[in-house]
N, C-alpha and C positions, 0 to 999 in steps of 0.2 A: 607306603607300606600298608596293609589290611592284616586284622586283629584277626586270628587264629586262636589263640590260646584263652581259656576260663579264666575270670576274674583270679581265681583260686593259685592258678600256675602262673599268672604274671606276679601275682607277689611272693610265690615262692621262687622265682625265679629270680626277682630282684632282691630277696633275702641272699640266697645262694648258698644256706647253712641247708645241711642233712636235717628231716624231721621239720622245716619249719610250718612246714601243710598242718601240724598238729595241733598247733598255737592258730592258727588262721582262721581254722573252721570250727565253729561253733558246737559242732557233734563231738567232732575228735574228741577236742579240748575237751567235752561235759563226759564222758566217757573216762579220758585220763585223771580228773577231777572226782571222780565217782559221785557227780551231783547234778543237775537242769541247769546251766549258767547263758547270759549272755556276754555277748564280749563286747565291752565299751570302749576303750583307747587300744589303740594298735601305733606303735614305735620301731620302724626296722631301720637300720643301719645296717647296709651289705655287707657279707664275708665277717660281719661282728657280732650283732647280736639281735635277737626280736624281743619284743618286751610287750605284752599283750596284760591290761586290766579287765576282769570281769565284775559282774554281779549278777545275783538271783533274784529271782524275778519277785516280783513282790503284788499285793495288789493295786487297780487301778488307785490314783488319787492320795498314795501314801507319802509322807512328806519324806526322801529320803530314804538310807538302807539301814539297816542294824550294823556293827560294826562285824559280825561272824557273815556277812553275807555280799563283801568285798574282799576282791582279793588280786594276784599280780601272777604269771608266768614269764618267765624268760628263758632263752635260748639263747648262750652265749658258748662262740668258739676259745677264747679267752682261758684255761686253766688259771690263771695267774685269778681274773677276776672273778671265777666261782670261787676257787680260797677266799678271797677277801667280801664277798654275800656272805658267805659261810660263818668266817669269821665274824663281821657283824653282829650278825644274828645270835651267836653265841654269848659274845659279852653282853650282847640287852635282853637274853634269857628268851626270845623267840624261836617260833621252832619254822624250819624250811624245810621243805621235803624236795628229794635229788630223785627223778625221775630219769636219770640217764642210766645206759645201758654197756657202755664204753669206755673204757678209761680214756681213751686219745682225745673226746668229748666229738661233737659240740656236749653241753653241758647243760640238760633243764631243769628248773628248778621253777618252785613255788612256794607260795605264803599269803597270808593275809594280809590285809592294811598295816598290824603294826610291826609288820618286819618287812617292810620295803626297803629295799635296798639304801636309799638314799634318804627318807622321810621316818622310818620304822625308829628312829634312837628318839625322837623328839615327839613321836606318837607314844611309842612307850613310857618315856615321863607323863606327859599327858596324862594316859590311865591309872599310871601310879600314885598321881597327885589328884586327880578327882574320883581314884577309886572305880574299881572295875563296875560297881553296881550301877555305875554314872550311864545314862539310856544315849550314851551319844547315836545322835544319826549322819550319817557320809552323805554330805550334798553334791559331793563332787569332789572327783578322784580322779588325778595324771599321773601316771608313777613314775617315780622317779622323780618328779619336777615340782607337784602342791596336793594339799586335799582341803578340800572345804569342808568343818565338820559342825553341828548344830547343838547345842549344849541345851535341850528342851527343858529343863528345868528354869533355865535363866533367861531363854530364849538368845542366846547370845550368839554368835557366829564366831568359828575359830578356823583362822588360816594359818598352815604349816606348810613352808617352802623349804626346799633344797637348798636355799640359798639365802645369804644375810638380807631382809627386809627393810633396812634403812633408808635405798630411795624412794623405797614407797612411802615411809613416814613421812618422809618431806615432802615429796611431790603432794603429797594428799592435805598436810600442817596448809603447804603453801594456796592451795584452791580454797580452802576454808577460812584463811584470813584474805584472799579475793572474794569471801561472798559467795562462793560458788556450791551450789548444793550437793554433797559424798556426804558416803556415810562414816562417821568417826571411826579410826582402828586405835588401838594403843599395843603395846607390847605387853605380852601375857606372860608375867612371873619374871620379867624381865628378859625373858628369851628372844636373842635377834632374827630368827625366823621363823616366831608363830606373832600371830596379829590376833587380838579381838577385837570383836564392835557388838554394836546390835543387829538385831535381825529388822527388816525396814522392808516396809509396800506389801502389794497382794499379788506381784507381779513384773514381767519387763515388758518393755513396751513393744517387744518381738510376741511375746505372747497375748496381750492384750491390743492385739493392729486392727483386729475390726471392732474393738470397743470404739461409740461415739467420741470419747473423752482423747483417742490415741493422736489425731493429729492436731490439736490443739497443745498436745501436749510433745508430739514434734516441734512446732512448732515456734515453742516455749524452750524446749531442747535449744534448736538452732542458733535461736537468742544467748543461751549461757554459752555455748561454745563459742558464738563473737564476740563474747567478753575475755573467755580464756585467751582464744589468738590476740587479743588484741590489749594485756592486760600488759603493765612495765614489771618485770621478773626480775629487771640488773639486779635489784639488792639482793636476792636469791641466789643459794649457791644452789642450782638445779642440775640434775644428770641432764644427760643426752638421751633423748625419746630413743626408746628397745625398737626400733623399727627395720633393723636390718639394713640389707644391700640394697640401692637403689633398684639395681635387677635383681629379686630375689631370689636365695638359694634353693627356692623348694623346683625351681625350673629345669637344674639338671636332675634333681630326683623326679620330676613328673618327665622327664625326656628319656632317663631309664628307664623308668617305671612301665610307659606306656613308648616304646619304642612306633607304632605305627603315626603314634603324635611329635616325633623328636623334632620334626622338620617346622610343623606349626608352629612349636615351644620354640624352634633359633628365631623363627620369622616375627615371634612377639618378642623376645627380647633385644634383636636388634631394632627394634624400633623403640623400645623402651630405652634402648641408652641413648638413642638418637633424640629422645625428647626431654627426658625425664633428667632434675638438674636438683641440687641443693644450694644453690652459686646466692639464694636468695635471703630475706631477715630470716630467722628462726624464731618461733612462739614458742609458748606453753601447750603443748597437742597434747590431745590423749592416746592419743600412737595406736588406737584399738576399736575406734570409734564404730559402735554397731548397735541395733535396735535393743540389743538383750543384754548392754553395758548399762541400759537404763530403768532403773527401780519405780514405778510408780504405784500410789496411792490413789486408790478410784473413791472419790466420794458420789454414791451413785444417785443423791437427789440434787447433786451441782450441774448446771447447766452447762453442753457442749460450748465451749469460748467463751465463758464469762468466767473472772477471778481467774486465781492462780493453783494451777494442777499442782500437786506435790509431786517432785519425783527426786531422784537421787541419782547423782554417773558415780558409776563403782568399776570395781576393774582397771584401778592406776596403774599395774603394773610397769607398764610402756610408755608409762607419761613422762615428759621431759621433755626439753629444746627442741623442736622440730619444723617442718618446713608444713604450714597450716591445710597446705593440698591433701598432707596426707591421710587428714580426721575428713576433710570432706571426701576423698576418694574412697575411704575404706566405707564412709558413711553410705554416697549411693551404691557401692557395689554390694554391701549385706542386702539395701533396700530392691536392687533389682535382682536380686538372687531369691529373697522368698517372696516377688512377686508385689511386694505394698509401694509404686513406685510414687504415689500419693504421699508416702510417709518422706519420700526423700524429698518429694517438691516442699512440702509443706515445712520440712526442714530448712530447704535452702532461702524458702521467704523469711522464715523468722533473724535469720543468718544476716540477710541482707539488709535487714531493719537498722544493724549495726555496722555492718561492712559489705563491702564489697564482694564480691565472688572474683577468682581469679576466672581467665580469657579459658574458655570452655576446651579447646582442644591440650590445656594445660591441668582440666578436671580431669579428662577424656584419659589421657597419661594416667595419673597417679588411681582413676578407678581401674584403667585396665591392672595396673601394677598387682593393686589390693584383690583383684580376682586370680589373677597368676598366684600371689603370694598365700593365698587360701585354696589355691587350686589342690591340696593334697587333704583339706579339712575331710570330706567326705571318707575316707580311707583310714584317717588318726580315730574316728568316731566309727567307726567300724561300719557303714552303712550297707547295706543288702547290694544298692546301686550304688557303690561308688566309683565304678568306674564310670556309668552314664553320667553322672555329677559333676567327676572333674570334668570331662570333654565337654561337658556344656558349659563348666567357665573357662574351657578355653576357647570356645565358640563366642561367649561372651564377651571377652578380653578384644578379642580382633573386632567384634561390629562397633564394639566404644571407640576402639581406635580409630576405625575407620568413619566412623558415623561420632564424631563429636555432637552436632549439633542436634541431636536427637536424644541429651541428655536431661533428663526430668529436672530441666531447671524451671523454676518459675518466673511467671513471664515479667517484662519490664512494666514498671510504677508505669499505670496509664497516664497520657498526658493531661488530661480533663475528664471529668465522669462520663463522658458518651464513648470513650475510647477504651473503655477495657476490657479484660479480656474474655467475658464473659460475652460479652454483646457483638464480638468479634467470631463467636458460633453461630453456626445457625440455629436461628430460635424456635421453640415449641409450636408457638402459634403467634399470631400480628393479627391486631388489632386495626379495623377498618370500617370507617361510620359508622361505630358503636358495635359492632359485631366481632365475634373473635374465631378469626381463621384457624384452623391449623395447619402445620407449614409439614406437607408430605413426603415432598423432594425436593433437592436444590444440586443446584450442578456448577462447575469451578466458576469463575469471577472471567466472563468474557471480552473484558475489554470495560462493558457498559454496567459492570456489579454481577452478584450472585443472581442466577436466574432462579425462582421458586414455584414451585406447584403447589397451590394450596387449597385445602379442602375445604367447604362451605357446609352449614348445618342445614342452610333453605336452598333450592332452587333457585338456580340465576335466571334472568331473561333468557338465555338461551337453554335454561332446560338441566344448567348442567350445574356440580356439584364443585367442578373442577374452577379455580380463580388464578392467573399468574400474575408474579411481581416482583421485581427487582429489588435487590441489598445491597445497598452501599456500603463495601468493605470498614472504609475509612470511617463511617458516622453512625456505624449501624441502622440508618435509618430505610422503613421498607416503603417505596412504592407502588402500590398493587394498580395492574392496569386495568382500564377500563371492559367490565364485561366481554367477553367473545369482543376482544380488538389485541391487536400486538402490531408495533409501528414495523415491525421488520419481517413480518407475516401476512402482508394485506387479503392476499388469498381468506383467511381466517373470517372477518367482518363478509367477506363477499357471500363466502359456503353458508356463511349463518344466514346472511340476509335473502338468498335463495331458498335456504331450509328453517323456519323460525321453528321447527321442529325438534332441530338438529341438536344432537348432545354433547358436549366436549368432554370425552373421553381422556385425554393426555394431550397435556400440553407444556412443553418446553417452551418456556418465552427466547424470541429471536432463532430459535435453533427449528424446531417442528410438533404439529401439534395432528390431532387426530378427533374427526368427527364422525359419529356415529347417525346415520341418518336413513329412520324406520319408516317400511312402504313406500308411499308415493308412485309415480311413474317412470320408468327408465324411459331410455337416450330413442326407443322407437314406438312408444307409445305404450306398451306394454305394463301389467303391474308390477314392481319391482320390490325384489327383497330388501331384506337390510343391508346394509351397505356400508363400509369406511373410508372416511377421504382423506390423506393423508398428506399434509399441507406442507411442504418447506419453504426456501425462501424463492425469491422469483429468479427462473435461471436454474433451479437447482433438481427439478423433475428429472431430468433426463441423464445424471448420474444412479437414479436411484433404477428406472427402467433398465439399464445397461447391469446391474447389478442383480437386477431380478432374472434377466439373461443368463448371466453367466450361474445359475443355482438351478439350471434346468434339469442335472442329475437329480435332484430329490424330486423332481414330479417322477411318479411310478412309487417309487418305494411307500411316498408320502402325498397326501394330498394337500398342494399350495394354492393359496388367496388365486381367484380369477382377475386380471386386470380387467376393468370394465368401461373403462374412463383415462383422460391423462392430460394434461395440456402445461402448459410453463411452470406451473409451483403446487397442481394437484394432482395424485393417482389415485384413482376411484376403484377399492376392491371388492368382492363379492363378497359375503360372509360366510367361513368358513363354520358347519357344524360341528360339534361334539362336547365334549367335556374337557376343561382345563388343568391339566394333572399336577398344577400347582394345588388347586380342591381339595385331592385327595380322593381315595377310595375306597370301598371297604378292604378290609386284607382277610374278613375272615373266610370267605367265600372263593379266595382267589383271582378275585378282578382285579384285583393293584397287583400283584403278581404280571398276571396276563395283559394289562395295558402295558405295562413299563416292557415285557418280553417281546410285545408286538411292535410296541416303537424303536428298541433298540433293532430286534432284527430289520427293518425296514431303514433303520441307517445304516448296519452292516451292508445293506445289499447297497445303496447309494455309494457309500465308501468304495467297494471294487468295482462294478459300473464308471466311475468316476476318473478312476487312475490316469486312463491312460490322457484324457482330455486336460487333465490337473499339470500333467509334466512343462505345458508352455504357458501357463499362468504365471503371475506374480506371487510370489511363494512368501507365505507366513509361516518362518521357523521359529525354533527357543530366542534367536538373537530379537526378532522382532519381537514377541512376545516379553521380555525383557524389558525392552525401551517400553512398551506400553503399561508396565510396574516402575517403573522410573518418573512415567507422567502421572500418573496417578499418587503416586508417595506424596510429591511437592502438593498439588491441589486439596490430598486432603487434611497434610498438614496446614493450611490457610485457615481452611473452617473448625480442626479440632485439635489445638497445639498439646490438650494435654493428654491425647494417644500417640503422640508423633513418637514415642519411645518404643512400644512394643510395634505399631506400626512396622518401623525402622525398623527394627529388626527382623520383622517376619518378610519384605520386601528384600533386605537383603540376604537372608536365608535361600527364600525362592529363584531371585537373580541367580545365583549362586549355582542351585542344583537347574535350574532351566540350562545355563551357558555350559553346564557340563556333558548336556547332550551333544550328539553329534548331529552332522544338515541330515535335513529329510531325503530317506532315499526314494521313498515311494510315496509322493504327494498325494493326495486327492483332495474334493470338493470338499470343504469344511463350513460349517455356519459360522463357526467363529464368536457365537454369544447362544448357546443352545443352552437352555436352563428350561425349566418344568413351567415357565409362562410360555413359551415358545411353542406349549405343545398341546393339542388337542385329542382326545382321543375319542371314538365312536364305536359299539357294540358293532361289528359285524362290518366294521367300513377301514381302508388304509388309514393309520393315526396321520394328525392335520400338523405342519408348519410353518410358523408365521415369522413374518419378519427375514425374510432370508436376505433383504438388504444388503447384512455385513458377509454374507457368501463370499471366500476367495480359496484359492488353492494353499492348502498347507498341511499339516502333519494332524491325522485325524484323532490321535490320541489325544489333542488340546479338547474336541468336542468333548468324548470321553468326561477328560478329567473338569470338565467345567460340570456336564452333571454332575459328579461326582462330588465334587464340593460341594453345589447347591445341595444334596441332601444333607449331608452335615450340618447346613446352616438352616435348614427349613426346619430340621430337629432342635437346633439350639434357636431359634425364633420360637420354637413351642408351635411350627404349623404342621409339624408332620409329626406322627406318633415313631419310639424308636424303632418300632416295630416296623412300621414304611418305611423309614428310611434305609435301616436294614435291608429290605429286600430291594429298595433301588439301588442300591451298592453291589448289592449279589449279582442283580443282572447286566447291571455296569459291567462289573469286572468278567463276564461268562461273555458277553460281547468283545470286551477288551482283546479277552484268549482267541477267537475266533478270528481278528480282524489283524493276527500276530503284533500286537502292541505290548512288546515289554514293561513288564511291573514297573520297572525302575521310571521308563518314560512317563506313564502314566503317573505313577507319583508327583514325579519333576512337576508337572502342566499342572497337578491340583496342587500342589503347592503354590504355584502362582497363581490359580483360582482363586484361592482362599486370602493371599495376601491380596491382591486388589478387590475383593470382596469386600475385605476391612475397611479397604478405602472407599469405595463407594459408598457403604452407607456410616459411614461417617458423615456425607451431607446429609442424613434421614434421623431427626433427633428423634424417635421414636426406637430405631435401632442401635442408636450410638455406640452406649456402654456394652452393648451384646457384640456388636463388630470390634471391642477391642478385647474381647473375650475370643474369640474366633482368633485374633491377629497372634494371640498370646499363648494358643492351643499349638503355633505354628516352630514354636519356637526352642530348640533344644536347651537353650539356657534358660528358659524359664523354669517355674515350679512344677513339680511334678504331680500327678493323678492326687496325691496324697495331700495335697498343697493345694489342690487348687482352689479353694475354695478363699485363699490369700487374697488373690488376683483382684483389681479393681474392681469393684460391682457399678453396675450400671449403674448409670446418674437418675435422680429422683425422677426426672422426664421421660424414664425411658422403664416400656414396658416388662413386669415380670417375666422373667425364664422359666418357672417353676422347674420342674429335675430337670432340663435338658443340658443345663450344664454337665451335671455328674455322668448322661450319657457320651459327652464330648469328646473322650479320651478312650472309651470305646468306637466313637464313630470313626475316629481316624485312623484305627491299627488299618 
């Protein structure tokens, strides 16, 4: 099914009370309130009742509300239960105001903090007993079920529950005589459901996640939670951890709720009973486990990993007996929800310092659970987007499922110090006769190790800047090969030792390389321009001419490399003039405009030209396009295991909506790697095409949307201003319309742009931390525009973004 109806009507719909649109939105409500309110918890039970908490707006930075600037709405069908609110509130001398219009009801009503239905009789003592002049402040307010309130003279924290608070005594007695750091509560005035304690830290460690001190202090976390699982409880009389149904109940209220999701919501939860078990020991869990369960103390002239962070886990509620998957399940699912998935890794090392980790597709389970089971959170908090929220933990829920091994565990104890997992990436720069390369690019693990291109600060004998060298996966260790030589390129030493001129432009060890080689005399005496020779292995020239063949529709539109040369493992090209509109252009003049308008119209006209020659070609649809995000996921998960998570997911997203297309009905001639290095442009001459090598017949909106992506990524590299890149988007898509490529296809192919984009330069440590920002942009379950700034930052090796992040989520609408 497809979502038709406003956030507004699905939940009045799923209320199914008269009025309940009034409680929902935020105007109505401030209106019938006669005051500015926002609306913080939302509570609906269908056909029964809505229960809606506000507050008023206060300023930035203020610790907390006043107690007159909290308050509770409800809507109840019930006669029977508005008598008894009513009631209530009368014997504890509160007052409720009855907003309904109908004797047959539904039935609304309101009141402040201390006449909430359920919490208002032990609030009211409260005030009674520390006197109304007492400046309490509301830290937090669930009606009906707790309120957390701040007693500023004392600094002390007071918790008042619905319900008798003696598991929590114990479960909490019981962690503090384990050693375990909470914050003390005791019983205030003797009353069994208010708690105090003190007030403890400057912070949680969901709020402090890009402090230097936060994963150290995960990781310190992790540590105390494998003492909990793992501590002897027998002599303990302990509850049963609050954790609910194995398949949780919130699955048939998000299956109502969001009827075009019901089918998703059966297809996760039958796989959750199919995996998900209790049959195993039970610990001591904290049943709630999440970044903002934990209280830290920043001492800000303590050094990042040295000594011991203070912090405190608060939020016992849930604590008791439990099956230990479920503190770490709910642990990475918060951690991959606001994006910090460094906080989960960095967790599960310290975890493992003490135990084990159970078998990953049994993490996979209990986090998908913990994302189902919170899938309704964004709605209870009343979020602007709660609908995009939950569908993206339930978009979430399924790629864990599916994708177990792509969960931010960290990596296994290396076996000896040359083996870990640091030196298992591809490194910055290597070290050779005392000189220090830097490592440019490097491509998957061929049989014979990582192949590397690496950049020189002096000129080589041969002229050239460029040096290649192989990685040994296993040892990390790199050997760089001898100047202009490659054993599986002999062509290479030959071209040099003909040309001592000659410059190596690109070079792929064992795969292919490219000399540049200025004047001299061509093949009949003549003086010759510059020239490119493009070397592969021997035997392997004449796949690459037969390819050049079949890309004969782009001469005319476009101007292609002259062949000039050719023989068993070399092709000798002309040099093509113009400008590289990877460069850039001006935009204020209208020249970057006018180049990107000329090149696309000049592929428009190639694209229909093309068609009909295209139909008896070897055809490149979404399926194959698919497998080629398949091969790239694995390779670059080898060199960068700790993006293999947002990766994963952005690859399977893409799969996803690529296999949703249908076959190509009108092929044509496609490049098939068409990005802004491919292209040349010239005042006054057809724009140039290089590399048409990978030419084959297939669906031209793949070309499309690979530009398409490239400018995204050229803005978030900081090469193109958002202002280019904008207008290469503009003319993208004004081609796109012209060439009848629907929106939707076009999306589909730059989705899989962008995920194997991620991929590829994750061999490029220069790009790394930038491409799993890109992979992470891709992603509906990740954080949102508001959030982003959560998300991993690139690793210290890898170049500043300055703002093209915060463009990022602009560049994609």
């Amino acid at each position: 099914m497809t979502m038709t109806a406003t956030p507004l009507q699905l939940l009045s719909d799923h209320a199914r009370l008269p009025g309940a649109a009034v409680l929902l939105e935020p105007e109505q409500l401030s209106t019938l309130l006669g005051r500015e309110i926002t609306l913080d918890r939302v509570r609906i039970k269908p056909t029964a009742s809505v229960l809606v908490s506000y507050r008023a707006t206060v300023p930035a930075g203020t610790r907390g509300q006043d107690l007159a600037g909290v308050g509770w709405v409800q809507l109840v069908a019930s006669r029977d239960k508005r008598g008894n609110i009513l009631h209530r509130a009368e014997r504890s001398g509160t007052e409720i105001l009855e907003h309904t219009t109908t004797a047959d009801g539904p039935y609304l009503l309101s009141g402040g903090l201390d006449s909430d239905p359920r919490l208002g009789r032990e609030i009211h003592r409260l005030l009674h007993r520390c006197g109304d002049e007492t400046a309490l402040r509301v830290l937090s307010y669930n009606p009906g079920r707790h309120s957390v309130l701040l007693l500023p003279d004392s600094g002390e924290v007071l918790r008042i529950a619905a319900r008798p608070l003696d598991d929590l005594l114990r479960v909490g007695e019981c962690w503090r005589e384990l050693g375990l750091p909470t914050v003390a509560q005791r019983r205030w005035r003797g009353r069994p459901s208010v708690l105090i304690g003190g007030q403890w830290g400057q912070g949680d460690l969901a709020g402090l996640s890009c402090h230097p001190h936060s994963m150290p202090a995960a990781a310190r976390l992790g540590e105390i939670i494998a003492r909990l699982h793992a501590a002897d409880v027998s002599g303990h009389n302990l509850p049963a951890a609050r954790i609910g149904d194995l398949v949780p109940a919130t699955a048939e209220a998000v299956a109502e709720l969001l009827p075009h999701r019901a089918q998703q919501v059966e297809q996760l939860t039958q796989r959750l009973r199919a995996t998900l078990t209790t049959d195993g020991p039970l610990a001591l869990i904290h049943g709630d486990l999440s970044p903002d369960q934990v209280l830290i103390s920043v001492d800000e002239t303590a050094v990042p990993g040295e000594g011991h962070l203070p912090l405190r886990v608060v939020d016992l509620d849930r604590s008791g007996l439990g099956p230990r998957s479920a503190d770490l399940g709910s642990w990475i699912a918060s951690c991959l929800l606001a994006g910090v998935e460094e906080q989960a890794t960095a967790f599960l090392r310290g975890y493992t310092r003490h135990l084990g980790l159970p078998p990953s597709t049994e993490l996979a389970a209990w986090t998908a659970r913990a994302l189902l089971s919170s899938a309704l959170d964004p709605l209870r908090r009343h979020r602007d987007d709660w609908m995009e929220r939950v569908e993206r933990r339930l978009a979430l829920a399924e790629i864990v499922l599916e994708w177990p091994g792509r969960l931010p565990l960290p990596a296994p104890a290396p076996a000896a110090p040359s083996t870990g997992e640091q030196q298992r990436l591809v490194p910055t720069t290597v070290t050779h006769d005392g000189r220090v390369l830097t490592v440019h690019r490097a491509w998957a693990d061929d049989g014979r190790g990582l192949p590397l291109e690496l950049e020189d600060s002096a000129p080589t004998r041969s002229g050239a800047r460029l040096r290649a060298a192989r990685l040994d996966p296993a040892t990390g260790q790199v050997t760089v090969l001898e100047d202009g030589t490659d054993p599986r390129l002999p062509a290479l030493a030959r071209v040099l030792g003909e040309h001592p001129s000659g410059t190596v432009v690109s070079h792929r060890p064992g795969k292919r390389a490219v000399v540049r080689l200025e004047g001299g005399e061509g093949s009949e005496g003549e003086h010759a321009g510059t020239r490119y020779v493009k070397i592969v292995r021997p035997g392997r020239a004449a796949p690459l001419l037969e390819a050049i063949d079949r890309s004969t529709a782009f001469e005319g539109p476009f101007r292609t490399a002259r062949v000039l040369d050719a023989d068993d493992d070399t092709v000798t090209f002309a040099e093509l003039p113009g400008h590289l509109l990877h460069d850039g252009l001006p935009t204020a003049d209208g020249t970057w405009r006018r180049a990107w308008r000329e090149t696309l119209d000049a592929w428009t006209t190639a694209v229909e030209t093309s068609r009909d020659r295209a139909r008896t070609a070897t055809l490149h649809g979404p399926a194959a396009e698919a497998e080629v995000l398949e091969a790239w996921g694995g390779r670059a998960d080898a060199v960068d295991p700790a993006g293999a998570v947002l990766r994963g997911r952005a690859l399977t997203l893409a799969r996803r909506e690529l296999l949703r297309l249908e076959d190509v009905e009108r092929p044509a001639l496609i490049h098939r790697d068409l990005h802004d290095k491919q292209i040349l442009w010239q005042e006054g001459d057809r724009p140039a095409l290089l590399d048409v090598d990978t030419a084959t017949a297939g669906d031209p909106a793949l070309d499309a949307a690979n530009l398409r992506a490239h400018a995204t990524w050229r803005e978030l590299q900081g090469i193109w201003t958002e202002e280019q890149a904008a207008v290469v988007r503009d003319e993208i898509d004004r081609a796109a319309a012209r060439s009848g490529i629907p929106p939707e296809t076009l999306a589909a192919y730059e989705s899989g742009t962008i995920a194997r984009l991620a991929c590829v330069y994750a061999f490029r440590p220069r790009w790394r931390g930038a491409a799993r920002i890109l992979a992470a942009s891709l992603d509906p379950a990740g954080p949102g525009p508001a959030s982003r700034a959560s998300l991993p930052a690139p690793a210290a090796e890898d170049t500043p973004l300055g703002g093209a992040v915060a463009h990022l989520e602009r560049s994609m609408s």
